[in-house]
C-alpha positions as CSV (number, residue, x, y, z in Angstrom):
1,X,84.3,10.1,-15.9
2,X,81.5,12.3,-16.7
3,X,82.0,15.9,-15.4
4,X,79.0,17.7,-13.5
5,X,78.3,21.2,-13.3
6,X,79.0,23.5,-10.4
7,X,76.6,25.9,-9.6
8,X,77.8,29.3,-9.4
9,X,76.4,31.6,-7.0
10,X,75.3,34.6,-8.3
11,X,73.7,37.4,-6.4
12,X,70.8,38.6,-6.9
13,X,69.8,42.3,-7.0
14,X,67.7,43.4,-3.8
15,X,66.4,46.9,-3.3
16,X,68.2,49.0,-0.8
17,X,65.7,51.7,0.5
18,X,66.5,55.0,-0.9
19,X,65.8,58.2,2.0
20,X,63.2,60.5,0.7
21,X,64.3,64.0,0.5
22,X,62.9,65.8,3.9
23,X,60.1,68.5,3.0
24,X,61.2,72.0,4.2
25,X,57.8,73.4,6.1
26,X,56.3,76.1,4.1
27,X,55.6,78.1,7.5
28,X,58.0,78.4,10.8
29,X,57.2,79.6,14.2
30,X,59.6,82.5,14.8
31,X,59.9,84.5,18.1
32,X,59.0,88.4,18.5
33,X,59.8,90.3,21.4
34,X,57.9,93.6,23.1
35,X,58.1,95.1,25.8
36,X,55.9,95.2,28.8
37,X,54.3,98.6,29.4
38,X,54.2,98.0,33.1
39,X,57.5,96.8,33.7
40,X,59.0,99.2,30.9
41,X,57.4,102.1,33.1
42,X,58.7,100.7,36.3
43,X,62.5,99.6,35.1
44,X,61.2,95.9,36.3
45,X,63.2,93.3,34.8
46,X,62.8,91.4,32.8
47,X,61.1,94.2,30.2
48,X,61.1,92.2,27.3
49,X,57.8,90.1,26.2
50,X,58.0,87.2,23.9
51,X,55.3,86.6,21.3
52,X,55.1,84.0,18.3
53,X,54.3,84.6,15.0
54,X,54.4,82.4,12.0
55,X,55.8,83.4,9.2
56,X,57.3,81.6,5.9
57,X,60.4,79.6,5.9
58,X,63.7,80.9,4.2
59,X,67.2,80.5,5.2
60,X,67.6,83.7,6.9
61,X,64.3,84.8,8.9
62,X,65.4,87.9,9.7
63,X,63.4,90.1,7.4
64,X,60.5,88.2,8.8
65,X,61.0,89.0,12.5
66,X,61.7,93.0,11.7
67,X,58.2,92.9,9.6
68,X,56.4,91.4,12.3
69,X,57.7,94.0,15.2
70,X,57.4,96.8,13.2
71,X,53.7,95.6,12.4
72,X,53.6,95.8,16.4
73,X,51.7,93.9,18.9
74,X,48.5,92.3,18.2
75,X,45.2,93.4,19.9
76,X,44.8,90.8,22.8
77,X,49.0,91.3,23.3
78,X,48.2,95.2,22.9
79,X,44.7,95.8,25.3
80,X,45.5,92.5,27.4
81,X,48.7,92.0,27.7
82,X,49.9,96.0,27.7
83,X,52.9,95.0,25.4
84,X,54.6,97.6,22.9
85,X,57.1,98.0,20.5
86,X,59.5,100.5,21.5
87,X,60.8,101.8,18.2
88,X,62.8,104.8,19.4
89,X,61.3,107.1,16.5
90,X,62.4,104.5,13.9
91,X,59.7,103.4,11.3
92,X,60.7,100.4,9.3
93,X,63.8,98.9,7.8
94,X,65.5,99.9,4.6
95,X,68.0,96.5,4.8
96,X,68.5,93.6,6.9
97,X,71.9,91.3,5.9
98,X,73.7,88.6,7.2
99,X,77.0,88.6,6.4
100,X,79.1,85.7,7.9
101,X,77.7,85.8,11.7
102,X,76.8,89.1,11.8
103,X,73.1,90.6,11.0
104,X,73.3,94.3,9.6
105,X,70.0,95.8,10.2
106,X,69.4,99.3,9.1
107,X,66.5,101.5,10.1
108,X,64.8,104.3,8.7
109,X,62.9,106.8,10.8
110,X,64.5,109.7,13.2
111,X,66.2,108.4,15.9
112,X,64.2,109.5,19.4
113,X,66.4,108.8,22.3
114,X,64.5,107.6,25.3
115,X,66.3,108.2,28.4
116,X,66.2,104.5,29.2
117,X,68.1,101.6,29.0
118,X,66.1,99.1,27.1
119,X,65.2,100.3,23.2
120,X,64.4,99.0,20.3
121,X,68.0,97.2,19.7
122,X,67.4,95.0,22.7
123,X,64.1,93.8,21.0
124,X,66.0,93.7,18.2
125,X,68.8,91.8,19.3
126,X,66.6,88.7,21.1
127,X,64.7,88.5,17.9
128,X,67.6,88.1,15.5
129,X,69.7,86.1,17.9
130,X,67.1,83.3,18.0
131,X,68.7,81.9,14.8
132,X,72.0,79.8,16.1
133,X,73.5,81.6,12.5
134,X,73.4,84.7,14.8
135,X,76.1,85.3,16.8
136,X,76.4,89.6,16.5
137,X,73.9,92.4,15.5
138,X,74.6,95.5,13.7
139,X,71.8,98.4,13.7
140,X,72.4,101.3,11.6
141,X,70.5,104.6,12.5
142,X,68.5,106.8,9.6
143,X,72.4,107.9,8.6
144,X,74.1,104.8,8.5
145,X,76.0,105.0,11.7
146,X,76.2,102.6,14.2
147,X,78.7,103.1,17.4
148,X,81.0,100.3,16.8
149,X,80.6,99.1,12.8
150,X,83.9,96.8,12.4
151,X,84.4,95.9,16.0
152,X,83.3,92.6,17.1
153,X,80.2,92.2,19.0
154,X,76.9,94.0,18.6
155,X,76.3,97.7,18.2
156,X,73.8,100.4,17.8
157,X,73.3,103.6,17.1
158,X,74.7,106.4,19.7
159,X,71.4,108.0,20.0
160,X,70.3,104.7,21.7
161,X,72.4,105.4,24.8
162,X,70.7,106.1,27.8
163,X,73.4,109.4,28.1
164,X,72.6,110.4,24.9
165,X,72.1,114.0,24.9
166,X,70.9,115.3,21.0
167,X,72.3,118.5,20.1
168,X,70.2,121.9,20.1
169,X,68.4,122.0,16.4
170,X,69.0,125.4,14.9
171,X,65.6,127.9,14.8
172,X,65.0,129.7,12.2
173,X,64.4,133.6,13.5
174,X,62.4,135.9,11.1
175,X,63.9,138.8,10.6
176,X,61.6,142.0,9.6
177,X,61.9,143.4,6.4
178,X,60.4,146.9,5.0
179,X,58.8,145.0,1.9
180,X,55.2,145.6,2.1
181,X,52.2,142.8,2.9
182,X,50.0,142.3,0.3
């Protein structure tokens, strides 16, 4: 008997597509909210106007939302539209964290209370809360203090409430003196 090979099946190597990695976009569309003159005068609901801006991508686009609010509305939302910013006296932003679900954003500026009750934490609020990350919002006022820091829930500074009654600054009184003018 003569013996005959079998053939052995081997595989042979195929390529398996490999996914490319997904390109993060350089810029994002991010929502900014205003508030309608008219309907801020009038106590009309809904008060709050929703522009877009673009601005660049980062894990946390907070920062990005207060710079573009505090920069205000733009001329055709401004002359056309009649939207504002209603900043309550604050200026800027010295801080803005997110820390777990919570954004901490504290202000600089002197509190102005209004009298009303949409300010500049509602704006605030409906810009950071776009992100699904946000859950709460935290403001700070020019001293740090926000009415409820470690509660749950959002919070803002007491001099936001529409009862908010500041206290009377001290005057200074000049008192005269016998010392001659020059």
């Amino acid at each position: 008997p003569t013996s005959t090979r079998t053939p052995t099946l081997t595989r042979t190597p195929t390529n398996t597509r490999t996914p490319r990695p997904t390109v993060t976009p350089q810029w994002s569309l991010v929502n900014v909210y205003f508030a309608s003159q008219y309907r801020f005068d009038n106590n009309i609901q809904p008060i709050e106007a929703k522009g877009v801006r673009w601005v660049t991508t980062s894990p946390f686009m907070g920062a990005a939302v207060l710079n573009e609010f505090f920069e205000g509305p733009g001329s055709m939302e401004y002359y056309s539209y009649g939207w504002r910013a209603i900043t309550n006296g604050f200026t800027g932003y010295s801080k803005v964290e997110l820390i777990g679900d919570t954004a901490h954003v504290y202000l600089v500026g002197t509190c102005l209370p209004n009298g009303k009750d949409f300010t500049i934490a509602d704006e605030i609020n409906l810009g950071l809360k776009q992100f699904p990350i946000v859950k709460s919002v935290k403001i700070y006022d020019q001293f740090g203090q926000t009415e409820n820091a470690s509660g749950a829930g959002d919070s803002e500074p007491l001099c936001l409430d529409p009862g908010f009654v500041p206290s009377p600054t001290a005057t200074v009184s000049l008192t005269p003196s016998r010392t001659p003018s020059p």
